[in-house]
PQR file of N, CA, C, O and H, with PARSE charges and radii, in Angstrom:
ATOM      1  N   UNK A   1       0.804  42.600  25.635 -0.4000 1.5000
ATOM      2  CA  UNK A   1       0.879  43.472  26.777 -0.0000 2.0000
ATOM      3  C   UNK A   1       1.161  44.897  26.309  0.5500 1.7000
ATOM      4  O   UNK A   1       2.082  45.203  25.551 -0.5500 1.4000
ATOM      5  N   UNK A   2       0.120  45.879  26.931 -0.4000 1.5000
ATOM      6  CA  UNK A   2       0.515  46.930  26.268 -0.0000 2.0000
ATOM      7  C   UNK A   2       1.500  47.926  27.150  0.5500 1.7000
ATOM      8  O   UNK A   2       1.274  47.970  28.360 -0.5500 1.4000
ATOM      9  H   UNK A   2      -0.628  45.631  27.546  0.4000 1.0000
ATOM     10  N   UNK A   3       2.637  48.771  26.587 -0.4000 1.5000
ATOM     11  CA  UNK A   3       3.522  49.276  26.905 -0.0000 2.0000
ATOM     12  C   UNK A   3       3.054  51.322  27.277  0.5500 1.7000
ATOM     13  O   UNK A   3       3.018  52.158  26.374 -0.5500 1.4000
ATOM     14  H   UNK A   3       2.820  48.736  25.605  0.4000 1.0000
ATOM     15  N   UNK A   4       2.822  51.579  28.500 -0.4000 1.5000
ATOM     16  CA  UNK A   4       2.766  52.721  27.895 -0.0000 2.0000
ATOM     17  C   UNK A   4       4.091  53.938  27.766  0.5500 1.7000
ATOM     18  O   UNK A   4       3.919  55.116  27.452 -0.5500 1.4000
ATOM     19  H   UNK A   4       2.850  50.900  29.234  0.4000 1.0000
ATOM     20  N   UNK A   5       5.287  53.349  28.068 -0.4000 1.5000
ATOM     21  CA  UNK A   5       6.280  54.231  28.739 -0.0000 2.0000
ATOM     22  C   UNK A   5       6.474  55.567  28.842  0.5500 1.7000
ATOM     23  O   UNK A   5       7.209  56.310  28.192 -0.5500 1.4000
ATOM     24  H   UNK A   5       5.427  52.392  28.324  0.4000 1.0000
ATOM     25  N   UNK A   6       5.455  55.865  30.061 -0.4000 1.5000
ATOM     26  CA  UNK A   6       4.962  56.907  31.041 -0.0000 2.0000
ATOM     27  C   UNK A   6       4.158  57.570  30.425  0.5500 1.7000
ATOM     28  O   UNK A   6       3.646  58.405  31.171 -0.5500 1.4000
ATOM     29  H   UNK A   6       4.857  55.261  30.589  0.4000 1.0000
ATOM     30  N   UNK A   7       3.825  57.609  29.516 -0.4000 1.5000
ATOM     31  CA  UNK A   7       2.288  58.448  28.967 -0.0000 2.0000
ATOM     32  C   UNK A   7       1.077  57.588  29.764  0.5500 1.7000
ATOM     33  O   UNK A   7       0.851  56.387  29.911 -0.5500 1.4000
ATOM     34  H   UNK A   7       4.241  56.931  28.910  0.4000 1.0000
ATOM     35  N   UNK A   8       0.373  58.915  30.230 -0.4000 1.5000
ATOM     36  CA  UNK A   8      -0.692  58.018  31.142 -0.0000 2.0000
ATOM     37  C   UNK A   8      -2.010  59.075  30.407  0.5500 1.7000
ATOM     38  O   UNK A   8      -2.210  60.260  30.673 -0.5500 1.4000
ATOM     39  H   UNK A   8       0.557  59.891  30.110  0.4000 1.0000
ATOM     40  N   UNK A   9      -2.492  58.528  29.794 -0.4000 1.5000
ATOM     41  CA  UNK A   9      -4.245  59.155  29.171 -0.0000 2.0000
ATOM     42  C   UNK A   9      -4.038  60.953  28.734  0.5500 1.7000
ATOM     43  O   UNK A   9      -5.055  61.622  28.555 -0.5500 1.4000
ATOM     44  H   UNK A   9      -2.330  57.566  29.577  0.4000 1.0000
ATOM     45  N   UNK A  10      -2.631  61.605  28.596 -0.4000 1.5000
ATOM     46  CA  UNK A  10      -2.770  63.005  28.032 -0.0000 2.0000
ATOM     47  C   UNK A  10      -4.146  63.593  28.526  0.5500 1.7000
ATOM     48  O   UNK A  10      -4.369  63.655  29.735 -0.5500 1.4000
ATOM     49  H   UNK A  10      -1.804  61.061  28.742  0.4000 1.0000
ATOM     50  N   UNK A  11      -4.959  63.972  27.713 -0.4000 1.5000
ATOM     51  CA  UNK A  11      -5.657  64.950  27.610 -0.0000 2.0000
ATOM     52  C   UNK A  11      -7.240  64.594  28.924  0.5500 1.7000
ATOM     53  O   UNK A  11      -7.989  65.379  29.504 -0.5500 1.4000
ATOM     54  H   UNK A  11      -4.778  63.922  26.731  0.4000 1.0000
ATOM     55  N   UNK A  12      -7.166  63.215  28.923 -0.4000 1.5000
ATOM     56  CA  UNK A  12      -8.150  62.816  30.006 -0.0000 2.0000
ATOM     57  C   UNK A  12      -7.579  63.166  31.370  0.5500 1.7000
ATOM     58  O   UNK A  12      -8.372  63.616  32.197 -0.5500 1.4000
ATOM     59  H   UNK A  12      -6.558  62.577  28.452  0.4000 1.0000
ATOM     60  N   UNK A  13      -6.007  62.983  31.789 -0.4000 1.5000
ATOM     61  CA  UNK A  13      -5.812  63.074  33.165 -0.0000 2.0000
ATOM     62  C   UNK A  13      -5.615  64.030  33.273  0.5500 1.7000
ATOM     63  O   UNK A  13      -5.486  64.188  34.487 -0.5500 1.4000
ATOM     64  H   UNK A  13      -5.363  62.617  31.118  0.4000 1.0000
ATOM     65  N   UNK A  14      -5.352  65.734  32.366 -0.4000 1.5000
ATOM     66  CA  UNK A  14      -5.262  66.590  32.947 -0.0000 2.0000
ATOM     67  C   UNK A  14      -6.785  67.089  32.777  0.5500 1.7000
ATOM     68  O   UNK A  14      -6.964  67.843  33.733 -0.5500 1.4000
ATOM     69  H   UNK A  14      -5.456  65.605  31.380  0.4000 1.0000
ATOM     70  N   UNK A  15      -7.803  67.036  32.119 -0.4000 1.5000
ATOM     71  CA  UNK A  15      -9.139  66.993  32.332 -0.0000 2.0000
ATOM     72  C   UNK A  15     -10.007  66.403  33.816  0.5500 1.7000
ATOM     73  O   UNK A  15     -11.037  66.763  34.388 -0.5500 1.4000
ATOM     74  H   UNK A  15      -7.658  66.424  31.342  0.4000 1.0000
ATOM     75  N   UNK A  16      -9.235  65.589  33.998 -0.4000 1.5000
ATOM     76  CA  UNK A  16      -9.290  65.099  35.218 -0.0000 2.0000
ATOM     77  C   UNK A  16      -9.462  66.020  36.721  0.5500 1.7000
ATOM     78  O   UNK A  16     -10.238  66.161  37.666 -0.5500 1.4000
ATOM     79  H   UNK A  16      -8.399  65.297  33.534  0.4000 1.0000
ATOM     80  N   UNK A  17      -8.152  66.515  36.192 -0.4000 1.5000
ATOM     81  CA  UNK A  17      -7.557  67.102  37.559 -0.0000 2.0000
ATOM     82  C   UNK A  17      -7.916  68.874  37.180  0.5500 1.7000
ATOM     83  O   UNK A  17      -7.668  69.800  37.952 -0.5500 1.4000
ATOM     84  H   UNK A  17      -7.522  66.400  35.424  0.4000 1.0000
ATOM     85  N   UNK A  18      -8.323  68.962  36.297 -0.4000 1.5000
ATOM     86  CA  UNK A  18      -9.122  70.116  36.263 -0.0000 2.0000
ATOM     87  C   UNK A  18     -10.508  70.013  36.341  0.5500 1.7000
ATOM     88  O   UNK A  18     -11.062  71.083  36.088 -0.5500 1.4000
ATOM     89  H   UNK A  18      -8.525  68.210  35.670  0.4000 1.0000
ATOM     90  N   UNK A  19     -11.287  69.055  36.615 -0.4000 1.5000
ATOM     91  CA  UNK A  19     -12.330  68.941  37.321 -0.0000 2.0000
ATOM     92  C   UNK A  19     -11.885  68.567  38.887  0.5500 1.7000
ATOM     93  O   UNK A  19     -12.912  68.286  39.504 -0.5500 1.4000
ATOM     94  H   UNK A  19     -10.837  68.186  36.820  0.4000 1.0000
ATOM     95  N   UNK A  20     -10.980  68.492  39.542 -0.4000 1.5000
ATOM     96  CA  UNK A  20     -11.107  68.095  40.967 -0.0000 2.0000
ATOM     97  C   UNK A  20     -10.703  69.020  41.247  0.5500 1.7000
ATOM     98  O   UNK A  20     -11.166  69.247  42.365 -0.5500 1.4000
ATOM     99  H   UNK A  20     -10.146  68.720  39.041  0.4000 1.0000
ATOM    100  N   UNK A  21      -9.915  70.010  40.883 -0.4000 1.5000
ATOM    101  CA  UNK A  21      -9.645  71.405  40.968 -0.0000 2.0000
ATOM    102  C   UNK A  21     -10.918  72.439  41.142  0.5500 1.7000
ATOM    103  O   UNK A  21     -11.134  73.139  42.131 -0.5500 1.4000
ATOM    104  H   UNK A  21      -9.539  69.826  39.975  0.4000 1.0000
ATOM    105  N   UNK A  22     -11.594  72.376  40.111 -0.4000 1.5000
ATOM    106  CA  UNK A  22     -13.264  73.187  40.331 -0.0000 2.0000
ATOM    107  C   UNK A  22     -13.780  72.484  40.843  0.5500 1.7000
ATOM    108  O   UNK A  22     -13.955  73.218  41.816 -0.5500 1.4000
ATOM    109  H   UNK A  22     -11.418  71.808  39.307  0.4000 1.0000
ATOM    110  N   UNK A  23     -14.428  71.281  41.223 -0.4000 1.5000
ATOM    111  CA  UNK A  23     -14.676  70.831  41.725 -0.0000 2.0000
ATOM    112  C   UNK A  23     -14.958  70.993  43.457  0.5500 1.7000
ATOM    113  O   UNK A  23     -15.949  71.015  44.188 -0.5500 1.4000
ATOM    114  H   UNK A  23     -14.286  70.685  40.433  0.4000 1.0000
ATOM    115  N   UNK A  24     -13.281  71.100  43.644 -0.4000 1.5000
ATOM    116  CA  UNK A  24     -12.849  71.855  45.126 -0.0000 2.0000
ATOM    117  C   UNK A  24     -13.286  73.477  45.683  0.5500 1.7000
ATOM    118  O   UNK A  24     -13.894  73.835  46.692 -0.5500 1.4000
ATOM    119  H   UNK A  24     -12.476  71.082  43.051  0.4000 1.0000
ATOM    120  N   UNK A  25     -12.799  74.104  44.760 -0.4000 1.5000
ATOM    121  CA  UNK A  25     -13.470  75.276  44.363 -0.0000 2.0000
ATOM    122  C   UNK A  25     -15.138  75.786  44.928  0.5500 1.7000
ATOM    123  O   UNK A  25     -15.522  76.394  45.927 -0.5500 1.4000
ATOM    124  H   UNK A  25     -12.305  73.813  43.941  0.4000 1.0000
ATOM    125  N   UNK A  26     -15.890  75.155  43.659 -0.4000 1.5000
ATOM    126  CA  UNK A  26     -16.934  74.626  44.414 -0.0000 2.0000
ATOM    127  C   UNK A  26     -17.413  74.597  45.709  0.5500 1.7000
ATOM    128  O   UNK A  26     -18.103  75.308  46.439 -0.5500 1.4000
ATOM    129  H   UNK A  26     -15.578  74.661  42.847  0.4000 1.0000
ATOM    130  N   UNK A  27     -16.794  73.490  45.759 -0.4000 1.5000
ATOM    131  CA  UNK A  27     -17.578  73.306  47.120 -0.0000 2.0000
ATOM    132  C   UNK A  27     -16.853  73.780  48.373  0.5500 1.7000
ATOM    133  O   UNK A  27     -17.244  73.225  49.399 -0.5500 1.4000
ATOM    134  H   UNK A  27     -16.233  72.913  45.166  0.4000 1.0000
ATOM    135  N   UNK A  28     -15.791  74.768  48.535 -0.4000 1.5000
ATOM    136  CA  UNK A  28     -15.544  75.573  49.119 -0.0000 2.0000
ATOM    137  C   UNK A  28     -15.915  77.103  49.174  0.5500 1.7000
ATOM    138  O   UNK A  28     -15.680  77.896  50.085 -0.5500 1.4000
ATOM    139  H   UNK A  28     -15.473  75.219  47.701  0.4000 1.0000
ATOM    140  N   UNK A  29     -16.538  77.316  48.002 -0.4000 1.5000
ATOM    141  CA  UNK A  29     -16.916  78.502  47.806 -0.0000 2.0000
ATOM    142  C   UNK A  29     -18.194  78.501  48.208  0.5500 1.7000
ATOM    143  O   UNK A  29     -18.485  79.289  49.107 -0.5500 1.4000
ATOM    144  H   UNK A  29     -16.729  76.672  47.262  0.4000 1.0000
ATOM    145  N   UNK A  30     -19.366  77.530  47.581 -0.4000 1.5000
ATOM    146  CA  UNK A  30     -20.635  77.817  48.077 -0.0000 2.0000
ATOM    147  C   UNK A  30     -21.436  76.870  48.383  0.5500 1.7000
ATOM    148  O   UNK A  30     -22.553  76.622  47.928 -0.5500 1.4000
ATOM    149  H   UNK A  30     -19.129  76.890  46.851  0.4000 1.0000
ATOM    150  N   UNK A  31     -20.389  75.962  49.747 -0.4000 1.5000
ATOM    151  CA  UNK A  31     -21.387  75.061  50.213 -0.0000 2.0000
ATOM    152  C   UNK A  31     -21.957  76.147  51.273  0.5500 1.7000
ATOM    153  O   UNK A  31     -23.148  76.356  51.041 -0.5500 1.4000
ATOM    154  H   UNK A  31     -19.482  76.163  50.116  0.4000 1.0000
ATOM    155  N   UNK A  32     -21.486  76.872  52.323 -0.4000 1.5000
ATOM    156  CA  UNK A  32     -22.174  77.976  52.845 -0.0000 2.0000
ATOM    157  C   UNK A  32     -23.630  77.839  52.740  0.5500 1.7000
ATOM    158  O   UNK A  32     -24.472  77.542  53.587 -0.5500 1.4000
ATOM    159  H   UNK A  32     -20.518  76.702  52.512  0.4000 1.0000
ATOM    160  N   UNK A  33     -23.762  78.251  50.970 -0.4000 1.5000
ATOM    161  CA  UNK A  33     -25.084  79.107  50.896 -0.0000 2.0000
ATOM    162  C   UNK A  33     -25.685  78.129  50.047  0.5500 1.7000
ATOM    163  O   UNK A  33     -26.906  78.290  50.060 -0.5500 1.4000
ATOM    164  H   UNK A  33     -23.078  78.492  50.281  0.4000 1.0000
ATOM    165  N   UNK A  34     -25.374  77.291  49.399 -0.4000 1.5000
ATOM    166  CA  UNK A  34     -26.306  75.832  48.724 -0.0000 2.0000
ATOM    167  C   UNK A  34     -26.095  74.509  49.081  0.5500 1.7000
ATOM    168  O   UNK A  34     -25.004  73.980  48.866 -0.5500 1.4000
ATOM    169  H   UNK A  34     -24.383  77.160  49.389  0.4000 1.0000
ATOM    170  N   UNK A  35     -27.030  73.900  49.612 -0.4000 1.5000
ATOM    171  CA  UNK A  35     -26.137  72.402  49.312 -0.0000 2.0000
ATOM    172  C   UNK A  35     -26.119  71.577  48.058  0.5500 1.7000
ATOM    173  O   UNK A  35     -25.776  70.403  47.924 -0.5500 1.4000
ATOM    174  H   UNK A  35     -27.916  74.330  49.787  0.4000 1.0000
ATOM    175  N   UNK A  36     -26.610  72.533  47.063 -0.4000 1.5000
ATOM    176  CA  UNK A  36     -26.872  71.480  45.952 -0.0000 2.0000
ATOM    177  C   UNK A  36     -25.258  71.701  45.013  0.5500 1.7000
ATOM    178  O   UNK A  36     -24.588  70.933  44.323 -0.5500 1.4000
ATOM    179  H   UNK A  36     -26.888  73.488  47.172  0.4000 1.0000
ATOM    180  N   UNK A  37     -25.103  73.145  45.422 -0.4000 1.5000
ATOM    181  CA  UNK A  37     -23.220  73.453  44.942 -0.0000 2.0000
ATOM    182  C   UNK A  37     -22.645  72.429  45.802  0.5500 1.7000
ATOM    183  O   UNK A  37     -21.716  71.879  45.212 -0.5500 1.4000
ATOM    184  H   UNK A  37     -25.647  73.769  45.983  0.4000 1.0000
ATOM    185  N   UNK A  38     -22.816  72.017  46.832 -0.4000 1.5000
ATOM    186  CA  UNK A  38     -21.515  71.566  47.932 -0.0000 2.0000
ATOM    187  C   UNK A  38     -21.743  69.875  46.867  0.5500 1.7000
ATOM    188  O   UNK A  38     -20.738  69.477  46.279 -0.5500 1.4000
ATOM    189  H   UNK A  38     -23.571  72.464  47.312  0.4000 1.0000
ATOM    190  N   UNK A  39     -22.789  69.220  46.758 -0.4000 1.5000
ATOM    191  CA  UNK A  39     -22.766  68.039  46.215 -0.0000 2.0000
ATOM    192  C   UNK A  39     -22.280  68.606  44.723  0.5500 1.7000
ATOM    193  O   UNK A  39     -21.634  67.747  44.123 -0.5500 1.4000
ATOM    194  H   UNK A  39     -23.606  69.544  47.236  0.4000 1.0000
ATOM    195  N   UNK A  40     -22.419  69.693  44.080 -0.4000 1.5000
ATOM    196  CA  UNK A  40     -21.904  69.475  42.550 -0.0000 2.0000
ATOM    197  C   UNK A  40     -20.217  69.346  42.848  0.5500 1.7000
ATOM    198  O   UNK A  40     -19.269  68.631  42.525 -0.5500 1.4000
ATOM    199  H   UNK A  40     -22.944  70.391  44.567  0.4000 1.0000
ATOM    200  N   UNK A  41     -20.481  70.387  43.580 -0.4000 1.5000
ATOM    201  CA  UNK A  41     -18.543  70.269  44.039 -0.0000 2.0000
ATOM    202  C   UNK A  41     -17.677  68.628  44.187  0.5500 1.7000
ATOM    203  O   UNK A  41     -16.692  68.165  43.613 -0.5500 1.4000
ATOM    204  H   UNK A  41     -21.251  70.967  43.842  0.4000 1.0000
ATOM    205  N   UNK A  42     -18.600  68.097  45.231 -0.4000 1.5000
ATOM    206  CA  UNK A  42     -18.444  66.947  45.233 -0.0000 2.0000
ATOM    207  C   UNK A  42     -18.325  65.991  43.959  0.5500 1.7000
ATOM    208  O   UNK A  42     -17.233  65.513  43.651 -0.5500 1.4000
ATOM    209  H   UNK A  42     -19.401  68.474  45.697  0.4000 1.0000
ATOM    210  N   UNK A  43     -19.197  65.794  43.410 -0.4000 1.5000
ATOM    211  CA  UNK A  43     -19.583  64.778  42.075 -0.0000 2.0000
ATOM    212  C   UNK A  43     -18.505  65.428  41.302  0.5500 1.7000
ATOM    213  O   UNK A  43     -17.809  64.609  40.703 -0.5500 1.4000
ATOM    214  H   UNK A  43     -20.084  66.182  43.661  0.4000 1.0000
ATOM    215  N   UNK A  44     -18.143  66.745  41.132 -0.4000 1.5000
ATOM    216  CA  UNK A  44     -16.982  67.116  39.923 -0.0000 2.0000
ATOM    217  C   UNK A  44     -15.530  66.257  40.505  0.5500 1.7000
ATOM    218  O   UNK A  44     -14.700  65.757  39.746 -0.5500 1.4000
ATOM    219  H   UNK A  44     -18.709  67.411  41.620  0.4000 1.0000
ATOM    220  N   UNK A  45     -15.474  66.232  41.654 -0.4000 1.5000
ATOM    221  CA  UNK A  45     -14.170  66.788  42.203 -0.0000 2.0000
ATOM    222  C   UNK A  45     -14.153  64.416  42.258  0.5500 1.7000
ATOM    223  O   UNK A  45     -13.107  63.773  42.165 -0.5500 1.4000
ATOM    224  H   UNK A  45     -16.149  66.637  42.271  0.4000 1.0000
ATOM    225  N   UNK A  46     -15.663  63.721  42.432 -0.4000 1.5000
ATOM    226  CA  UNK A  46     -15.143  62.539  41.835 -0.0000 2.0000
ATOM    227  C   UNK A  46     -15.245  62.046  40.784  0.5500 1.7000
ATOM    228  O   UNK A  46     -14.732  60.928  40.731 -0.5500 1.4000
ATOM    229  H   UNK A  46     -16.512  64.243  42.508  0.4000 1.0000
ATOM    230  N   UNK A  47     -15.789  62.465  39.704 -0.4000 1.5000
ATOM    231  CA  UNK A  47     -15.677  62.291  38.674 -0.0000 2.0000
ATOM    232  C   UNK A  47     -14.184  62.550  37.839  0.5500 1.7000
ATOM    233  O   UNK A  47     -13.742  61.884  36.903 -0.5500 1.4000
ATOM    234  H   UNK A  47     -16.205  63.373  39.747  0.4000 1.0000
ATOM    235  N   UNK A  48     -13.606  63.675  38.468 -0.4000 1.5000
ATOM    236  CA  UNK A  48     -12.362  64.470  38.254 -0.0000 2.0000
ATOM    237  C   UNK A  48     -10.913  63.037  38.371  0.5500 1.7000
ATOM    238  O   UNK A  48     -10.125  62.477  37.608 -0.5500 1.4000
ATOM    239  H   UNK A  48     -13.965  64.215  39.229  0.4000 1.0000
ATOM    240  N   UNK A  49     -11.256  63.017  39.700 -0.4000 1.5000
ATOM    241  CA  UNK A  49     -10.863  61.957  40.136 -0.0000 2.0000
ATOM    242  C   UNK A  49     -10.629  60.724  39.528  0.5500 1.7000
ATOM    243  O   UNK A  49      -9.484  60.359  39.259 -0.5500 1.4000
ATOM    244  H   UNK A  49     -11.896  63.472  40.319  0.4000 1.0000
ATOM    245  N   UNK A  50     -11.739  59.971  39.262 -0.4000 1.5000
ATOM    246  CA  UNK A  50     -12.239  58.955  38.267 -0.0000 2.0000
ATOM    247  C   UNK A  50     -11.423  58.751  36.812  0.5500 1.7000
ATOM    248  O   UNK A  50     -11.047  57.686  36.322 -0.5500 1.4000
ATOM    249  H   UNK A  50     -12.669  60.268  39.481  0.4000 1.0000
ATOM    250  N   UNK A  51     -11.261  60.197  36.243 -0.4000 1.5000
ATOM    251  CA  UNK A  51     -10.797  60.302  35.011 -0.0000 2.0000
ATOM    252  C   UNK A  51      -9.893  59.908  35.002  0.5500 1.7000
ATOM    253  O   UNK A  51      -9.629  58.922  34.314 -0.5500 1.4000
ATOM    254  H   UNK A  51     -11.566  61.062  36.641  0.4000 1.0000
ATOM    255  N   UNK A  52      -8.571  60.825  36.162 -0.4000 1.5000
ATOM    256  CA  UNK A  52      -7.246  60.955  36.363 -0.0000 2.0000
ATOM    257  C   UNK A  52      -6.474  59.854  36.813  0.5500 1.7000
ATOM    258  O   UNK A  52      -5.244  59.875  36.797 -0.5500 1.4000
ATOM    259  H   UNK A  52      -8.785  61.626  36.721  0.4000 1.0000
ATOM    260  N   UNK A  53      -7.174  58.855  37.231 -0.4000 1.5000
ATOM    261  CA  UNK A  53      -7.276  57.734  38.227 -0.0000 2.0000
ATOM    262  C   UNK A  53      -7.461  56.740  37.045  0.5500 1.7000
ATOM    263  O   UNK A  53      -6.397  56.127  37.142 -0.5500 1.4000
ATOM    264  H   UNK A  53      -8.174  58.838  37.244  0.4000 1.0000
ATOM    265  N   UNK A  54      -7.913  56.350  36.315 -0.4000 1.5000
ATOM    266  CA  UNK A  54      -8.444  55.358  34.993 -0.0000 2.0000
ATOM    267  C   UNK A  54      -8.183  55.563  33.745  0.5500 1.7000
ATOM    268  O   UNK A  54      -8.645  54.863  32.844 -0.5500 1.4000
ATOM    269  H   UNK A  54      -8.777  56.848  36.237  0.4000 1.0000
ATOM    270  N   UNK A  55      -7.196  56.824  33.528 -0.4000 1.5000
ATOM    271  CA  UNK A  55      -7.096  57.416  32.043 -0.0000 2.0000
ATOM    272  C   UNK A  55      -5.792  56.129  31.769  0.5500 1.7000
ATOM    273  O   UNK A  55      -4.999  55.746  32.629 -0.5500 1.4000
ATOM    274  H   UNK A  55      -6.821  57.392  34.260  0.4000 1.0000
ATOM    275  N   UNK A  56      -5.858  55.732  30.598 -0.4000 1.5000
ATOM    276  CA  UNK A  56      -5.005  54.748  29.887 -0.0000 2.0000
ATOM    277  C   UNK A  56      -3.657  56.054  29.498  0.5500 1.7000
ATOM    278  O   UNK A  56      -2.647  55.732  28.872 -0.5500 1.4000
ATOM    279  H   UNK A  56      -6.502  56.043  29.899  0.4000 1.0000
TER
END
C-alpha cells in the first residue's frame, strides 16, 4: 500500500490548476468574439482539472 503523507503529484497538480486558471481566463475573455476560444477555454480548464484531480 502506498503511503503518500500529503504529497499529492507536486509539479502535476499545480500544472493542473494553472491550466484551469487560463483556462477560465479564456473563456471569459473571448468567448464573446470566438467560439472556438470559449471551447479551448473549456478543454484547458478540463484537462486542468483532470491533472489536479488524478496527480499521484
Amino acid at each position: 500500500m502506498k503511503n503518500n503523507c500529503g504529497r499529492r503529484g507536486g509539479g502535476r497538480q499545480a500544472l493542473g490548476i494553472l491550466l484551469m486558471v487560463a483556462g477560465a481566463l479564456v473563456f471569459l475573455l473571448f468567448v464573446p468574439r470566438w467560439v472556438w476560444a470559449g471551447a479551448l477555454g473549456i478543454l484547458m480548464i478540463s484537462v486542468g482539472f483532470l491533472l489536479w484531480r488524478f496527480s499521484d
